[in-house]
N, C-alpha and C positions, 0 to 999 in steps of 0.2 A: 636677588636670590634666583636661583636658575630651577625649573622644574622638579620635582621629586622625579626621580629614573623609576620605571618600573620593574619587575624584577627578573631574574633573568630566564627565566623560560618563558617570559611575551616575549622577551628582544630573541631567544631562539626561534619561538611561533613565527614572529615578521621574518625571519630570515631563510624561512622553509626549513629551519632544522628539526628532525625530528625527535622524539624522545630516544626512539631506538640509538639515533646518533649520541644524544649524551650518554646512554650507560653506558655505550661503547670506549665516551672522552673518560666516562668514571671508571671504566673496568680498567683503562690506560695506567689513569692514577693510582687506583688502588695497587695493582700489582706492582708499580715500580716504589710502592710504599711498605709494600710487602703485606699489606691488607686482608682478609679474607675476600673472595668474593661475596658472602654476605651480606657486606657493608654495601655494595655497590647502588642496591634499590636506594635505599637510606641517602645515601651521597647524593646519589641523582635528583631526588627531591628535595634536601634541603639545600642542593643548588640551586633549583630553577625556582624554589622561593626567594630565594635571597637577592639583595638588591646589589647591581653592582660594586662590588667594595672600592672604594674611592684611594689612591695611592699617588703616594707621592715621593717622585724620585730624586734625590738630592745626587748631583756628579761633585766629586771632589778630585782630589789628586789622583789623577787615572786616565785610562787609554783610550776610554770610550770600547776595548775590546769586549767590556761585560754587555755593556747594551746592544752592542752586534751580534753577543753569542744568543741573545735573548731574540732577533729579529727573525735569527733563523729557528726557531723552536717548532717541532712539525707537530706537537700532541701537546697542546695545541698549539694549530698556529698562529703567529703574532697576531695579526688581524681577527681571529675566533678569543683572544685572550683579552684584547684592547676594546673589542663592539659587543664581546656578550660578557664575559668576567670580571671582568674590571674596569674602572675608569680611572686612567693613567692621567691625571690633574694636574702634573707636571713634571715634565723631563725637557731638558735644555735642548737634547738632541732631537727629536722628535717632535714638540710640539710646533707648532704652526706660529704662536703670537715670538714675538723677540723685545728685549729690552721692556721698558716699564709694563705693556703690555704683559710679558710672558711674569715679572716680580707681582704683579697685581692677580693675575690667576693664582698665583700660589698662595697670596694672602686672603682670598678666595676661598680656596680649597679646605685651607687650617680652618678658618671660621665655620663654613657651614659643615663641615663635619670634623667638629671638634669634639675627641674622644674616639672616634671611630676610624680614623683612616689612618692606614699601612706608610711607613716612612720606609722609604728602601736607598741606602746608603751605597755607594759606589763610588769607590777609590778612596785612600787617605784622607788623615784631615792630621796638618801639621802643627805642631803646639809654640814650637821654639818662635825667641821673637813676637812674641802675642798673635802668631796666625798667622802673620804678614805673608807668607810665602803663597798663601793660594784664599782670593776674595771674592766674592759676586755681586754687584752693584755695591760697592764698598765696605764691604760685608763679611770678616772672615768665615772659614768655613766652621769654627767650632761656634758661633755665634747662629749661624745660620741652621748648626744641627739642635743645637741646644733650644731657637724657639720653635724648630718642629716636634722636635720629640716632647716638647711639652703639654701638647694634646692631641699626642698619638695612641693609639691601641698597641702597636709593635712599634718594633724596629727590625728591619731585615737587612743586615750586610749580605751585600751584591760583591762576589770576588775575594780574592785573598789579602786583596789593599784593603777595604772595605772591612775586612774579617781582625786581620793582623798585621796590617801594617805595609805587608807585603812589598814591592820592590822600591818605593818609596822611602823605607824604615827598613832599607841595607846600607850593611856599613858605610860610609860614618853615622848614615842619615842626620844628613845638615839639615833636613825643614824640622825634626824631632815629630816626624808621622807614626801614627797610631794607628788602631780599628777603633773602628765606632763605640764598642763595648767598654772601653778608656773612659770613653767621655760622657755616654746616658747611662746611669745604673739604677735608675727609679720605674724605668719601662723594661718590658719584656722585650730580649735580645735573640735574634737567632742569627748564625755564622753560616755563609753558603759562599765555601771558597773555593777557589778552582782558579786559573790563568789562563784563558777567563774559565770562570765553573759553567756548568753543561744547561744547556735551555730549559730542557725538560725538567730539570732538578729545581730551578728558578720558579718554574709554572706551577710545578708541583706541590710547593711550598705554599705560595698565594694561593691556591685551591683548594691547600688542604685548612690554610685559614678560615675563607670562606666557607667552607662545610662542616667544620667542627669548631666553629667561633675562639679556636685556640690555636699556637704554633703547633708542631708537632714535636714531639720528644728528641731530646736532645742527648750530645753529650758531653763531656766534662770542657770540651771545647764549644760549646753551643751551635756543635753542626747534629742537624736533623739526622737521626738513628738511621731512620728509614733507607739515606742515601750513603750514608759516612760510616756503617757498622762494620764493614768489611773492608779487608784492605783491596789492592788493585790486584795484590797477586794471588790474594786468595779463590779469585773468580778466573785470573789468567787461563786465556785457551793455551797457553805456553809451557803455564804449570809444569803437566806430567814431563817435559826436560828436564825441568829444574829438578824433578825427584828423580830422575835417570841421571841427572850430572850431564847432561848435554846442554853446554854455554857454546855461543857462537862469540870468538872471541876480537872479532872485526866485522865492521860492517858490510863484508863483500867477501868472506870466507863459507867456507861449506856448510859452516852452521847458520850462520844468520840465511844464506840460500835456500837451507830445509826449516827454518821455522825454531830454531832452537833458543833456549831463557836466554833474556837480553842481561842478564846481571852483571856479567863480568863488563859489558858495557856502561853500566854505572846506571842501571836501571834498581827505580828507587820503590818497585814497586812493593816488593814485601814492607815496608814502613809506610804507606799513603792509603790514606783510607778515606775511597772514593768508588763512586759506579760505574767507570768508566767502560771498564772490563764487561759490563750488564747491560746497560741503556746504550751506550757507545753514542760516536759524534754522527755527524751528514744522515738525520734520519735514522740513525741506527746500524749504519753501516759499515762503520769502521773505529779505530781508537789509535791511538799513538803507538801501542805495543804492535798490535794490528798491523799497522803502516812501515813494521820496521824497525821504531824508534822506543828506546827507551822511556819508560815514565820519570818524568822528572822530578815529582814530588809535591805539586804546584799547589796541592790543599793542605798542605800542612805547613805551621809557622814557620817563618825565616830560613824558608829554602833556598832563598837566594844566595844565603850568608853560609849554607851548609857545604862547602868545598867544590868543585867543577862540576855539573852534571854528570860528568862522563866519566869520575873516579866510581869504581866498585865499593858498595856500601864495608866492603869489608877494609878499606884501606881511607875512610872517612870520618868523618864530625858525625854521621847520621845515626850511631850506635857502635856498640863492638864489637867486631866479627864474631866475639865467642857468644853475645845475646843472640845476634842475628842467627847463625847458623843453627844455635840450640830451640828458637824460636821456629824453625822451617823443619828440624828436626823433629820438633815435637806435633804439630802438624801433620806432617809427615803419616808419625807414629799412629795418631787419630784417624790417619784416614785410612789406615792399614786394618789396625783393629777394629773401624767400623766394618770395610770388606770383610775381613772373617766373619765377623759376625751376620753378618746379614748372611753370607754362602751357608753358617749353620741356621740357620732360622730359617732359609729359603729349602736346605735338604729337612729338618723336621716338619717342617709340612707336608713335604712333598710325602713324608713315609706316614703319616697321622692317615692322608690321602689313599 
C-alpha cells in the first residue's frame, strides 16, 4: 500500500504556492462555470482540504489528440493539475512504468481507492466481434471499461469518441464503436466532447468534482451545462455579420478579409454547443472561427456522418434551413427587444434623476 497523500493545500504549501494563487486558480474555475464569485472562498478551501482525487485514465479507440489537448491546459497547467489536483494513477501515454508494470499500477489504483476514483474514458470502445478490434494486454476494451467502472465514483468521457462514438462510429463503422455511456449505466456519466474538447473544460470538470464531491450539471446529452449551454454562435465575435447578412462567401474574398459570418462556408456554428467562442484555444487566444475557419461541429454526435464541412447548414443533414434561419431569426428578435428595452429603462432613470 503506498502512503496516504496529504491534502492538497500542503502539497501547494511545499510548492511555494500561495493561497492568494489558488483563489485566483478558483476564480478561473468559477467563472468559466459561470459561478458566482461567492463561491470562490468556499472552493478554495474545500480544495486544499481535499486529498488529491486519484484518476484513472482508460485510451481506447482514439488519437491520443485528447490527452495532448489536456497537456497544454494553462488554468491550470498540466504539471499544477497532475502534482497538486490530482493523481493521474494511470494513462498509457504519460505514465512512466510500461507493460506488466504499468497493468499492475492500475490494479493498484482500482483497489486502494475503490469507490472513489475518477475513470476518464478516451476514444471509442468497439462492440462488433466481441471487442476484438481494439485490446490491452489481452483484454478487450469493453472488459477493461467494465471492471473499472465498477468501483468508480464517475465516469468522465474525454472527447467526442469517448462521448458518442465519434469518428470511429462513421459510417459503416466496422468496429460497431460506441461512447462510454452505452456500456456503464449503473455509474454516474458525464460527456466532454470536442475534436479534441478544450483543456480547460477537461480541468474544469475534475475540479469541479473535487470541490463539490459531485459532477456538475448536465444536459440531456450529459455534457456539463456550465461549458455546453450555449451555442458557438451565440457567443461569436462574428455574430453582428450574421444579423447584418454579411457572409464571406470564399475563403480569400472581401468578406472572409473583413471578418464577415463564416456560414455560407459551412460553418456549423449556430447548431454546436460549446465555449469555444468564451474560453478559446492557445491560452486563450484564439478559436477556429477566430483563425478564419469554420466551426465544424465537433461536440455534437455524428458530425462526421452530417454531410462535407464545408456545405452551408442550410443545404444539409444538420437541420432545415426554415428551423435554422427561424431559430437565428428569433434570437435575433430577443436581442433587439432586449436593446429597446434597456434604452427605455436607461432614459426612465435618467428622467426619475
Amino acid at each position: 500500500m503506498r502512503d496516504e497523500p496529504g491534502t492538497i493545500g500542503e502539497a501547494l504549501r511545499e510548492r511555494g504556492i500561495s493561497r492568494r494563487a489558488l483563489l485566483k486558480y478558483c476564480s478561473g474555475i468559477a467563472a468559466a462555470m459561470a459561478l458566482p464569485a461567492s463561491v470562490v472562498p468556499t472552493m478554495a478551501q474545500n480544495v486544499a482540504a481535499s486529498r488529491r482525487q486519484s484518476v484513472i485514465w482508460l485510451s481506447f479507440q482514439e488519437c491520443t489528440g485528447c490527452i495532448e489537448s489536456l497537456t497544454r491546459s494553462h488554468a491550470p497547467t498540466l504539471e499544477s493539475l497532475l502534482f497538486d489536483v490530482i493523481s493521474l494513477d494511470y494513462q498509457e501515454a504519460l505514465q512512466a512504468a510500461a507493460g506488466h508494470q504499468a497493468e499492475e499500477a492500475l490494479q493498484v489504483a482500482m483497489k486502494e481507492n475503490f469507490g472513489k476514483y475518477i475513470v476518464v474514458v478516451d476514444g471509442s470502445i468497439p462492440l462488433a466481434n466481441d471487442g476484438v478490434y481494439s485490446t490491452i494486454n489481452g483484454h478487450t476494451n469493453v472488459e477493461i471499461l467494465k471492471e473499472a467502472a465498477a468501483g468508480a465514483a464517475a465516469i468522465v468521457s474525454i472527447g467526442t469518441c469517448a462521448c458518442f462514438g465519434g469518428v470511429g462510429a462513421a459510417h459503416p463503422n466496422p468496429t460497431g464503436a460506441v461512447g462510454a455511456d452505452q456500456i456503464v449505466t449503473n455509474r454516474p456519466v458525464i460527456n466532454v466532447p470536442g475534436c479534441p474538447p478544450m483543456p480547460e473544460v477537461i480541468a474544469g470538470v475534475l475540479t469541479s468534482f473535487l470541490t463539490f464531491g459531485e459532477l456538475p450539471e448536465v444536459d440531456h446529452l450529459k455534457r456539463p451545462k456550465a461549458f455546453f449551454a450555449e451555442t458557438v454562435h451565440d457567443r461569436c465575435y462574428r455574430r453582428p455579420f450574421y444579423d447584418q447578412g454579411k457572409f464571406a462567401r470564399s475563403f480569400d474574398d472581401e468578406g472572409a478579409r473583413a471578418g464577415w459570418c463564416l456560414i455560407e462556408l459551412g460553418c456549423k456554428g449556430p447548431i454546436t454547443y460549446n465555449s469555444c467562442a468564451t474560453i478559446k484555444w492557445n491560452e486563450g487566444f484564439t478559436f477556429p472561427i477566430q483563425s478564419g475557419h469554420p466551426c465544424l461541429g465537433c461536440s455534437e454526435p455524428n458530425f462526421w456522418d452530417k454531410d462535407s464541412f464545408y456545405t452551408p447548414l442550410s443545404a444539409g443533414r444538420w437541420g432545415s434551413a426554415a428551423g435554422i434561419v427561424a431559430a437565428a431569426a428569433a434570437g435575433v428578435a430577443v436581442g433587439a427587444a432586449a436593446s429597446v428595452a434597456s434604452r427605455v429603462n436607461t432614459s426612465r432613470i435618467a428622467k426619475e434623476k
